[in-house]
DRENLUMMI-97852 format. One record per residue (C-alpha): residue number from 1; x, y, z. Coordinates in steps of 0.02 Angstrom, whole numbers, plus 50000, padded with zeros to 5 digits. Layout:
{pt NUM,{X,Y,Z}}
...
This chain:
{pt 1,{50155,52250,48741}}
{pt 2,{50166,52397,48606}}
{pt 3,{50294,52395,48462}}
{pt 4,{50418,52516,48438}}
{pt 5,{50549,52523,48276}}
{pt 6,{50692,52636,48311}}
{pt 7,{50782,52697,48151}}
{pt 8,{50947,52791,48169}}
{pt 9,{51110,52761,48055}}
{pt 10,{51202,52838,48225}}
{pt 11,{51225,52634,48310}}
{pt 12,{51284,52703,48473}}
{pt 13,{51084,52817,48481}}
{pt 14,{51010,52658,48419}}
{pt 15,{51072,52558,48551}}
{pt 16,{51053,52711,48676}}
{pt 17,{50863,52706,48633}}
{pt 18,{50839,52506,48624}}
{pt 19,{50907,52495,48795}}
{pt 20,{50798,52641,48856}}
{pt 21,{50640,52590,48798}}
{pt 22,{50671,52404,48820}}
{pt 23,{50685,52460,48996}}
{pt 24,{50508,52562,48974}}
{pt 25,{50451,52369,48951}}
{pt 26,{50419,52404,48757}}
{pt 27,{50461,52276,48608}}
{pt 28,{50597,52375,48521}}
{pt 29,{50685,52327,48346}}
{pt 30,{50804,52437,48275}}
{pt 31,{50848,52490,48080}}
{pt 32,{51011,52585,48041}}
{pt 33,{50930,52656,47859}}
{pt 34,{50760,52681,47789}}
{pt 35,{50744,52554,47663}}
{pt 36,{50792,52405,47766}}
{pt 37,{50648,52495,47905}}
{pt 38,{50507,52489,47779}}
{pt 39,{50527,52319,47749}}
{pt 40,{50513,52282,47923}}
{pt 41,{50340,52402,47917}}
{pt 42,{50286,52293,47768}}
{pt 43,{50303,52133,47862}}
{pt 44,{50257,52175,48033}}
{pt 45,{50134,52316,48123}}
{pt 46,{50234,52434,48234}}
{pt 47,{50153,52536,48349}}
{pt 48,{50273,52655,48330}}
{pt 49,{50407,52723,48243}}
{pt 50,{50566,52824,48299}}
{pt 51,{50678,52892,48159}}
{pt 52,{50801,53000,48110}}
{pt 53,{50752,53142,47997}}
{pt 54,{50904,53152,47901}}
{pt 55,{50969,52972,47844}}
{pt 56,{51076,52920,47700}}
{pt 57,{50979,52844,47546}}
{pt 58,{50827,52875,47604}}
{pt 59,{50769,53047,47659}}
{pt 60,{50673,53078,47799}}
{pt 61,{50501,53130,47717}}
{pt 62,{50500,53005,47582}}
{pt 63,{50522,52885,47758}}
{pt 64,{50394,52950,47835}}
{pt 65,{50285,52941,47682}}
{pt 66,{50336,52767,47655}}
{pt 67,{50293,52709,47850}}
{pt 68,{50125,52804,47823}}
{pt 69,{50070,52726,47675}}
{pt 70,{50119,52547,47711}}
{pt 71,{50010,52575,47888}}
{pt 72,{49927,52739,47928}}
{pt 73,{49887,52687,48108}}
{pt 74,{50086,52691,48152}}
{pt 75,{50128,52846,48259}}
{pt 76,{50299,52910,48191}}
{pt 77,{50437,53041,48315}}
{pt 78,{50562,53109,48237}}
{pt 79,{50721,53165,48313}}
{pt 80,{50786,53330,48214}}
{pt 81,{50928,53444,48216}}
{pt 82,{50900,53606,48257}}
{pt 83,{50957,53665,48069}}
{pt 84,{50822,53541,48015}}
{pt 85,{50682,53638,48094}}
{pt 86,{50586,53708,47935}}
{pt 87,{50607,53502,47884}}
{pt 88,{50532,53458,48042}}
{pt 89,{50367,53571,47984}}
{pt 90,{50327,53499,47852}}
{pt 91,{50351,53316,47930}}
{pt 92,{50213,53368,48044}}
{pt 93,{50111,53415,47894}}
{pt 94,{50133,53231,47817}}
{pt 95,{50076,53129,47976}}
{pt 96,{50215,53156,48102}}
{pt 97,{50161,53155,48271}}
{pt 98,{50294,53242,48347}}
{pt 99,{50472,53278,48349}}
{pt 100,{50626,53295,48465}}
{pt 101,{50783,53390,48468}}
{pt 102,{50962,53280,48458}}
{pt 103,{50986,53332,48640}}
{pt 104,{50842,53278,48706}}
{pt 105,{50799,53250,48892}}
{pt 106,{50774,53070,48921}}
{pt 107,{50612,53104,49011}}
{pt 108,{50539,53206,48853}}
{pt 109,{50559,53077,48781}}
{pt 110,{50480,52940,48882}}
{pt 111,{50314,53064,48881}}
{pt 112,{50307,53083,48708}}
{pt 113,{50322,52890,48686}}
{pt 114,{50191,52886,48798}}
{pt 115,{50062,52998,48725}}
{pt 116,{50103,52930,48550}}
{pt 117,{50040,52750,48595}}
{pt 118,{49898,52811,48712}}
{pt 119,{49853,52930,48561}}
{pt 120,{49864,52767,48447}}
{pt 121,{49759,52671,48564}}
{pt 122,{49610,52804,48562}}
{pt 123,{49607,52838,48371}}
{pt 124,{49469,52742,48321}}
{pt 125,{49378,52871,48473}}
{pt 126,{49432,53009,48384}}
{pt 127,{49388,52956,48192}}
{pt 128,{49188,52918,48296}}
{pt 129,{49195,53091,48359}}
{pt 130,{49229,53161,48211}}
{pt 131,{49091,53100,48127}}
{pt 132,{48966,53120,48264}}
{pt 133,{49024,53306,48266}}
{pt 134,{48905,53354,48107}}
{pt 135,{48780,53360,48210}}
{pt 136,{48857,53493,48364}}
{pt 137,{48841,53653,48375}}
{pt 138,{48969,53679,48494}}
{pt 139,{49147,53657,48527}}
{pt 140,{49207,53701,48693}}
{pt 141,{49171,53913,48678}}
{pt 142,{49145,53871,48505}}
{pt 143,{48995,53896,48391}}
{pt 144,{48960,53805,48229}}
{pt 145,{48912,53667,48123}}
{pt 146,{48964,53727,47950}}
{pt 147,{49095,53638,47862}}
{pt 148,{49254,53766,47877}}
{pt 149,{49214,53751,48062}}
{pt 150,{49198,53554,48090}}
{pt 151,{49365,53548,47973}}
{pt 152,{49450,53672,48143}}
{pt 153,{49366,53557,48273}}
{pt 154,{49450,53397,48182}}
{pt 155,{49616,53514,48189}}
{pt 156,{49584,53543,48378}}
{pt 157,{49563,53369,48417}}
{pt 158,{49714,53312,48319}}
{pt 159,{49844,53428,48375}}
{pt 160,{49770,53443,48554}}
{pt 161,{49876,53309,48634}}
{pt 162,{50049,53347,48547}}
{pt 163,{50203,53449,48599}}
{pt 164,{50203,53534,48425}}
{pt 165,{50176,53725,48438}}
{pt 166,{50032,53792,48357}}
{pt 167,{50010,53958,48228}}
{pt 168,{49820,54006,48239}}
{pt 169,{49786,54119,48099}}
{pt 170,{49630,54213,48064}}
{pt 171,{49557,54381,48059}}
{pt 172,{49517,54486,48183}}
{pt 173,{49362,54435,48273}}
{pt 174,{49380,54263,48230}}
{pt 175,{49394,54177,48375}}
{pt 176,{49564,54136,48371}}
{pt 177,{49592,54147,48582}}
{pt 178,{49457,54031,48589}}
{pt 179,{49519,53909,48482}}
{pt 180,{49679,53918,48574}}
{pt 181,{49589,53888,48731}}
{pt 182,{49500,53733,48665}}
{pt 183,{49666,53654,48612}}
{pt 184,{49732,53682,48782}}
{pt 185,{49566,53608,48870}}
{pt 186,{49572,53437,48762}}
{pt 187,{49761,53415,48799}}
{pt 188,{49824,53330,48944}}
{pt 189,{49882,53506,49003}}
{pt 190,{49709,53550,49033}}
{pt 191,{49723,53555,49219}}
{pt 192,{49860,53681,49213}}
{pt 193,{49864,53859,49193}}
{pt 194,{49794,53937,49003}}
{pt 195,{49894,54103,49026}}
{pt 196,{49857,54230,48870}}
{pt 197,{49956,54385,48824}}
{pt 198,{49956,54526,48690}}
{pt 199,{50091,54544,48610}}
{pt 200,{50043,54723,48506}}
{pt 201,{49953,54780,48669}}
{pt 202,{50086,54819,48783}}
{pt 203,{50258,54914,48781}}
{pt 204,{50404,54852,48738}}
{pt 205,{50499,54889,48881}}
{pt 206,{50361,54810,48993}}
{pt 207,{50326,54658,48890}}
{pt 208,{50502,54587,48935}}
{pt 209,{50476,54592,49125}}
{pt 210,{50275,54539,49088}}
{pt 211,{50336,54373,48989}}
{pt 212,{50492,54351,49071}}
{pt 213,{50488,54448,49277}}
{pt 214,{50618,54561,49359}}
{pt 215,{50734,54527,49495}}
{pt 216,{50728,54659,49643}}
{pt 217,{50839,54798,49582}}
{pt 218,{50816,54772,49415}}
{pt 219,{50763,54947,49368}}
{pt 220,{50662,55094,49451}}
{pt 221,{50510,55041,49536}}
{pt 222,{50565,54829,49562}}
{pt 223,{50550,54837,49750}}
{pt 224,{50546,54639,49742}}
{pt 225,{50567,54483,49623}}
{pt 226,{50407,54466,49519}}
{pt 227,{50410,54294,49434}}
{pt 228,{50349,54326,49231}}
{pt 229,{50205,54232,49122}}
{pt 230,{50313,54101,49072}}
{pt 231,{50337,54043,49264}}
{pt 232,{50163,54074,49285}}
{pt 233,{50105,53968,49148}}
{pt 234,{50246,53806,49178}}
{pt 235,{50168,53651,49157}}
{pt 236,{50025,53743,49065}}
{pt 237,{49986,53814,48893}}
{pt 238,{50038,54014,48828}}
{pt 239,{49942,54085,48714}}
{pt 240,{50057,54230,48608}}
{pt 241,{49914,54343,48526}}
{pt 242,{49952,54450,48389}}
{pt 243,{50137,54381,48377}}
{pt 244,{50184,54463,48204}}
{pt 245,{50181,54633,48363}}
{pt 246,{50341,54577,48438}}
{pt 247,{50471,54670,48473}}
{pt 248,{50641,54584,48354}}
{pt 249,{50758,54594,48521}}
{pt 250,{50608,54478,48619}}
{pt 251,{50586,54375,48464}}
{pt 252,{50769,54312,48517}}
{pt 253,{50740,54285,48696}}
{pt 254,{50573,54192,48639}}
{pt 255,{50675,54063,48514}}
{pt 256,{50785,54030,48674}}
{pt 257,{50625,53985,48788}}
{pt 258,{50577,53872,48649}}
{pt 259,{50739,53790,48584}}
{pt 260,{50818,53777,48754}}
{pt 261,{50653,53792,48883}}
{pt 262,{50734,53917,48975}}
{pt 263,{50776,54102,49002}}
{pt 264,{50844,54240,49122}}
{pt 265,{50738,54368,49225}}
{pt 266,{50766,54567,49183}}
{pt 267,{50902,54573,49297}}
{pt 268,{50925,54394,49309}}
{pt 269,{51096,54289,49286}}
{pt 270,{51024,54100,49330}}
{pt 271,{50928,54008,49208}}
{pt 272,{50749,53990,49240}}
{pt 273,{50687,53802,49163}}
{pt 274,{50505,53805,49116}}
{pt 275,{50381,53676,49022}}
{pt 276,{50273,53762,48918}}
{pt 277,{50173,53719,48800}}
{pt 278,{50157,53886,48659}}
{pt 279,{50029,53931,48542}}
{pt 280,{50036,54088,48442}}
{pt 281,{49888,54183,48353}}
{pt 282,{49908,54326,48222}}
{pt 283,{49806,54443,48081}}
{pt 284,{49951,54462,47995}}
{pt 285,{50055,54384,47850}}
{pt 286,{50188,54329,47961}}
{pt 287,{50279,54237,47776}}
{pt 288,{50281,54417,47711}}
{pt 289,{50354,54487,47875}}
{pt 290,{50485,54384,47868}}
{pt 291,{50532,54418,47682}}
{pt 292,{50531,54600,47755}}
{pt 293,{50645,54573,47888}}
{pt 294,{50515,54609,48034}}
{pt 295,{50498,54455,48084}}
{pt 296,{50622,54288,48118}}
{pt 297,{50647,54167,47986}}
{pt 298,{50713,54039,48124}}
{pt 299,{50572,54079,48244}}
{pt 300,{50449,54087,48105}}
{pt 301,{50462,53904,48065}}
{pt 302,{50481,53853,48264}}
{pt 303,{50306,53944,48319}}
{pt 304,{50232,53838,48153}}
{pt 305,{50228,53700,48148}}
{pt 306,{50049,53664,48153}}
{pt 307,{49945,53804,48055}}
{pt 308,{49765,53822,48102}}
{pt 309,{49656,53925,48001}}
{pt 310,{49494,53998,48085}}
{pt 311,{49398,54062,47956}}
{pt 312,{49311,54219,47934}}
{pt 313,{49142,54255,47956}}
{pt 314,{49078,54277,47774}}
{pt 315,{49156,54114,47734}}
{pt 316,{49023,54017,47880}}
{pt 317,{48889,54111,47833}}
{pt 318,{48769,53947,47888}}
{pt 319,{48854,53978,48067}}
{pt 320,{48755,54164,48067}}
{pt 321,{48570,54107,48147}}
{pt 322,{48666,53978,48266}}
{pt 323,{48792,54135,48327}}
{pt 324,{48634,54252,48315}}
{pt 325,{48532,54136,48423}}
{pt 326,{48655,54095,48561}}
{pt 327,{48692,54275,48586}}
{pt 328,{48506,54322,48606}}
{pt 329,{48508,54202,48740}}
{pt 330,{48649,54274,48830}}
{pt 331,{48625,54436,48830}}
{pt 332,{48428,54416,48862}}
{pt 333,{48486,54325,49019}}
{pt 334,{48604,54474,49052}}
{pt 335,{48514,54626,49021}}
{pt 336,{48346,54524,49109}}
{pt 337,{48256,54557,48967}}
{pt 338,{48122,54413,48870}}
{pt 339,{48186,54417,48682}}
{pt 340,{48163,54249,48631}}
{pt 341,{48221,54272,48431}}
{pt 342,{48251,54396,48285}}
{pt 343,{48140,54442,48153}}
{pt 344,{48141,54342,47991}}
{pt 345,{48186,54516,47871}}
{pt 346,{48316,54562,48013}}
{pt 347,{48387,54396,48003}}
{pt 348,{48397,54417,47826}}
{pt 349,{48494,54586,47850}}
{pt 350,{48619,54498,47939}}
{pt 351,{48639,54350,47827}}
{pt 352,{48677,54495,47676}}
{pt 353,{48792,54596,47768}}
{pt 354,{48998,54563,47762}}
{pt 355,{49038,54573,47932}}
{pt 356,{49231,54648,47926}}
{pt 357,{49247,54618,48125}}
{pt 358,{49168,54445,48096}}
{pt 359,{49089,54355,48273}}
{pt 360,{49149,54500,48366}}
{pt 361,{49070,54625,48272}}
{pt 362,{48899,54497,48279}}
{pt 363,{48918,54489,48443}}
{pt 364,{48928,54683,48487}}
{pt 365,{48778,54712,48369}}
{pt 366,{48660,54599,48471}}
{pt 367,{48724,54641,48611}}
{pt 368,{48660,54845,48567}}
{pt 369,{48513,54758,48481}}
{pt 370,{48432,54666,48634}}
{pt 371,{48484,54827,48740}}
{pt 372,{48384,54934,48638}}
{pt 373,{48263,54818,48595}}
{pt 374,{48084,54849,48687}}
{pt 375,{47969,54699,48606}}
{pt 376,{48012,54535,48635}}
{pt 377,{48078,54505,48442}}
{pt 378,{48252,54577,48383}}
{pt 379,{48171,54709,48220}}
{pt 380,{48278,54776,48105}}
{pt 381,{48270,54931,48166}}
{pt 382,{48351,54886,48323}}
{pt 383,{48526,54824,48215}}
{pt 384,{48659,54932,48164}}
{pt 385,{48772,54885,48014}}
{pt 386,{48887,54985,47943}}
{pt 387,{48830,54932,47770}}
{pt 388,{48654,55030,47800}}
{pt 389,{48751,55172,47862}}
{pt 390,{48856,55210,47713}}
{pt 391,{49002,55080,47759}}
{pt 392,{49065,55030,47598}}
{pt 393,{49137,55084,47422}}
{pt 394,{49015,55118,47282}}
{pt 395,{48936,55320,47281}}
{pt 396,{48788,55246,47327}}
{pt 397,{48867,55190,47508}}
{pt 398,{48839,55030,47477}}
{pt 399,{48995,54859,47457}}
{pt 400,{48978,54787,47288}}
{pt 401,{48994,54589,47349}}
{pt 402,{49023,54513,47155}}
{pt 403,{49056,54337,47165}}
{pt 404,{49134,54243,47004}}
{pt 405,{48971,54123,47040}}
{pt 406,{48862,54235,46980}}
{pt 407,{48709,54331,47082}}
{pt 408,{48532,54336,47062}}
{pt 409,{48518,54529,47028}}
{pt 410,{48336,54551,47048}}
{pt 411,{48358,54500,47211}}
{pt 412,{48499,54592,47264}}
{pt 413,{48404,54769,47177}}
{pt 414,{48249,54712,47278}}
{pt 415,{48350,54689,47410}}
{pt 416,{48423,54867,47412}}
{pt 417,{48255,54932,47374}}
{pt 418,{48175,54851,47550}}
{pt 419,{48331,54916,47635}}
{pt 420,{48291,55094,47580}}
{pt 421,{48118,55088,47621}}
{pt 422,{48138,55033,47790}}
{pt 423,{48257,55162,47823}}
{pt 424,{48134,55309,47748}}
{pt 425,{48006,55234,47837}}
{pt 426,{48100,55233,48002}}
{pt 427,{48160,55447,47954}}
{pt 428,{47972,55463,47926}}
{pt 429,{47922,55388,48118}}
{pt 430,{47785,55278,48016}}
{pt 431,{47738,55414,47904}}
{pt 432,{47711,55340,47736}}
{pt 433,{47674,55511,47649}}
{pt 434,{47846,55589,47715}}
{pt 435,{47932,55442,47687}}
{pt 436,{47859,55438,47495}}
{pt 437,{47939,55620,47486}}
{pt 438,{48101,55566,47570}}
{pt 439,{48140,55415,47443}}
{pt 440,{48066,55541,47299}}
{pt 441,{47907,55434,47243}}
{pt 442,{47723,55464,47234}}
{pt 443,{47615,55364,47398}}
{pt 444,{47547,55252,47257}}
{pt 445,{47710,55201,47190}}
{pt 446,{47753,55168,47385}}
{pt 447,{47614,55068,47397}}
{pt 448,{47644,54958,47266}}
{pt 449,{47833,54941,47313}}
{pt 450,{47755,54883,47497}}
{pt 451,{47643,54756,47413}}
{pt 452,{47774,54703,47284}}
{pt 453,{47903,54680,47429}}
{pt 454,{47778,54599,47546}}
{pt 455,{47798,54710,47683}}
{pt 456,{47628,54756,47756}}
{pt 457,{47580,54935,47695}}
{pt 458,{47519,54985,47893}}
{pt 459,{47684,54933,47969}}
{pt 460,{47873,54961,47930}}
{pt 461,{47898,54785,47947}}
């Protein structure tokens, strides 16, 4: 029978929630302040905890910290005011597993009970997974094995199965939907609907009836009810991309769905209920858009909760060959075509170059790269980065990438040197003499740039 220590200076909740769970056939013992419940963690192992995040003597955190250190195992819900909600984040940062609002529905309740012990009971699972993970290569839709990446995978798994919302943050090109997606497929929601909308990508005045429908009437051209996302996706997971786009007046009807899970069609004058679970992505500094008055303060700190940070592409460079490989394979398959890898020097041309769109921008340039390609090897040739085409911000048309490490500038000048060559050589169709006059050298200081470089002095390659 599973523990439960229910901590409230309110008597009248405590009893309210002994006799609940009591009746859940659980082992409750109640605390009416925080000191008195830590001694009770320091004698006996709870399963889980239930407190009040604003209590007299003890605050809430320092309780939470308390419970956590005495036994980490111990799942701890808070229940929250509403005015406590930028409180409630940071709970979730110290080891919370979730929180409730003072008005709670009985029934939210009893489910998050429920997935807090069942969560408890598969931890050890989860701590096996995690290690066994360094050694994947995928997650879900997924790709990598580099640190940053295992680090969002262990975020994924943790969060998964919780009510919390979630703030994915990242980059453009990221992966950010995906990693949305892969929370929502390791949550017990995963058999309900994964329903994704842009938030920058549509009008205004259509976004409202997208999210939240139309009743018949409700303007020119609603010839019929049309039930919105949010109805779509009840029972399910919403994915809000590029959130720091929303309109202010629907950032108010959005806190609503979330505080009070419900809302009002365009048109509409009965509440809607709904049971949704929401994640929001974003680019943007969503901290900064709030200091600027763009964005809500209040909804700010509801959407996050839980932060996840998918890192850009230059920061995973060990993830490049695994991406590169996994796209040769799929767009081999879909293009029919027998490339079975990439060249070692174009490989190396890939592994040098920034990537601003990040796996996107990978993506689309093997994509064009098997498409164009006729051997059955990916060449240099066949890639186009913006780096080798001017891109960047010296006079020379080339990104200065200075790292406070140091670099090894022979390397990087011989480096620039092969890329230049190449290029000549590819302006001269193979003619070394032309190219020689393009790059402004004599053929025998060519030649012994070729055999310095190791490239082959018959081949561009």
């Amino acid at each position: 029978m599973s523990e439960i220590l229910v901590v409230d200076d309110d008597r009248e909740m405590r009893e309210f929630l002994e006799i609940m769970l009591t009746q859940e056939g659980y082992r409750v013992t109640c605390a009416g302040e925080g000191e008195k419940a830590l001694n009770l963690c320091r004698n006996h192992e709870f399963d889980l905890v239930i407190t009040d995040l604003k209590m007299p003597k003890v605050d809430g955190i320092d309780f939470l910290k308390g419970v956590k250190g005495i036994s980490p195992e111990t799942m701890v819900i808070l229940i929250t005011a509403y005015a406590s909600g930028e409180t409630a984040v940071t709970a979730m940062h110290e080891g919370a597993y979730d929180y409730i609002e003072k008005n709670f529905d009985i029934e939210d309740l009893k489910s998050i009970v429920r997935d807090a012990l069942h969560k408890k009971g598969i931890k050890k699972d989860d701590v096996l997974f995690i290690k066994g993970v360094e050694d994947a290569v995928c997650f879900g839709n997924l790709i990598g094995k580099s640190k940053e990446m295992l680090k969002v995978y262990s975020q994924i798994k943790k969060v998964a199965d919780t009510r919390a919302n979630v703030l994915i943050l990242g980059e453009s090109g990221t992966g950010k939907e995906l990693v949305a997606q892969a929370i929502h497929e390791n949550s017990s929601r995963k058999d309900k609907p994964f329903v994704v909308i842009n938030c920058g990508g549509i009008p205004e005045h259509l976004l409202e009836s997208e999210l939240f429908g139309y009743m018949k009437g409700a303007f020119t051209g609603a010839y019929s009810d049309k039930p919105g996302l949010f109805e779509v996706a009840r029972g399910g997971t919403m994915l809000l991309d590029e959130i720091g786009e929303l309109p202010t007046i629907l950032q108010v009807k959005l806190l609503r769905v979330i505080q009070e899970k419900a809302f009002m069609r365009v048109g509409g004058s009965e509440d809607i209920t709904v049971d949704v679970r929401i994640i929001a992505a974003t680019n943007q500094d969503l901290e900064q858009k709030v200091k600027d008055g763009s964005f809500r303060e209040d909804l700010y700190y509801r959407l996050n909760v839980i932060p996840v940070h998918v890192p850009s592409l230059r920061k995973r460079k060990e993830d490049i060959p695994i991406l590169t490989k996994h796209f040769i394979e799929k767009y081999s398959r879909e293009f029919g075509k027998e490339i079975k890898k990439i060249s070692s020097y174009a490989m190396e041309l890939l592994m040098g170059y920034r990537f601003p769109g990040n796996v996107r921008e990978l993506e689309n340039i093997i994509e064009r790269s098997v498409a164009l390609e006729t051997s059955n090897i990916v060449l240099p040739e066949s890639l186009t980065l913006s780096s080798l085409r001017g891109d960047p911000i010296t006079k020379e048309g080339r990104r200065v990438d200075l790292s406070p490490d140091g670099i090894q500038l022979d390397k990087v000048m011989a480096g620039i040197e092969k890329d230049y060559i190449l290029e000549a050589m590819k302006m001269a169709h193979g003619s070394k003499q032309r190219a020689a006059e393009i790059l402004g050298i004599n053929m025998r200081s060519l030649r012994y740039r070729l055999d310095k470089l190791g490239l082959a002095s018959n081949q561009i390659l």
